[in-house]
N, C-alpha and C positions, 0 to 999 in steps of 0.2 A: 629314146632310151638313154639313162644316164652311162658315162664309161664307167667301170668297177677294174680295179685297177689290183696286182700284187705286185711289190716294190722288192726288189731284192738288192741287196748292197754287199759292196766285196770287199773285202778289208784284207789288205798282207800285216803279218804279225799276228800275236795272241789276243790283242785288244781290238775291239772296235769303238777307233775313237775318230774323231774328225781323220787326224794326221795321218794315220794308217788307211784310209777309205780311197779304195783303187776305182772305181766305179759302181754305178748303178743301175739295173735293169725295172723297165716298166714293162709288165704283162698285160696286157688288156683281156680280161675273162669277161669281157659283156657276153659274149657270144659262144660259149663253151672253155672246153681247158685250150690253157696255153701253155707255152712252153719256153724257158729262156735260153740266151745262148751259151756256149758252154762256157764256163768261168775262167778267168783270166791265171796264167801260168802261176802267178804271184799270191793268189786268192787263200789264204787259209782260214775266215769265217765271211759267215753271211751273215744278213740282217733280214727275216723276212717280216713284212709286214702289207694291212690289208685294209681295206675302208670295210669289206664285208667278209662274214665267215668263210671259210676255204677248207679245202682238204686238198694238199699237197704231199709229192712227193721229194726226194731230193738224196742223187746219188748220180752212178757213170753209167748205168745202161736204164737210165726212167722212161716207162710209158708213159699213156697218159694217165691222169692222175684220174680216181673216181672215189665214190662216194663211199667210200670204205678204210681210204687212205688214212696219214696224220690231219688233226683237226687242228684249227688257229681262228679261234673267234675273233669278230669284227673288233674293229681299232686297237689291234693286240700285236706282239711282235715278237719273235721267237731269235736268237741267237743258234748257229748250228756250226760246229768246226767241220773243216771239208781239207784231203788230202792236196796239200800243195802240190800243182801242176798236174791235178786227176780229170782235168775235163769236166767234171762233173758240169748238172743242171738240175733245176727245177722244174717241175709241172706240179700248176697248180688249177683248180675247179673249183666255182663257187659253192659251197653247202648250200644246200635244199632244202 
């Protein structure tokens, strides 16, 4: 079974540009939802993005994510601003 993978990127500042990009999280959703870890002190947007369809969440107290959530079609990739130093994460699920 191939990995399916969601990518999330942390970015401090308004923009997300190379310069600004604090790190990066790999999810592995082969095998159900995952979950990242919680975002870095500095973090005020994300980049999510996915090889296949997903339904994610993304905020300070996320479950896990399910089949009802926000949607992010395959090869697509969403920008999301996130409270500096909120802890927040992601959980994300393959759509069905």
């Amino acid at each position: 079974m191939a990995t399916t993978i969601v990518t999330v990127g942390e970015y401090k500042g308004a923009k997300a540009t190379a310069k600004n990009l604090i790190t990066t999280q790999i999810l592995d959703i082969s095998s159900g939802e995952a979950a990242s870890s919680a975002f870095n002190a500095s973090t005020r947007k994300v980049r999510i993005s996915s090889d296949v369809a997903i339904r994610f969440l993304i905020g300070d107290s996320v479950t896990a994510a399910v089949a009802s959530d926000q949607y992010l079609g395959a090869d697509q990739y969403e920008y999301h601003d996130v409270d500096e130093g909120s802890g927040w994460v992601v959980s994300a699920i393959q759509h069905a």
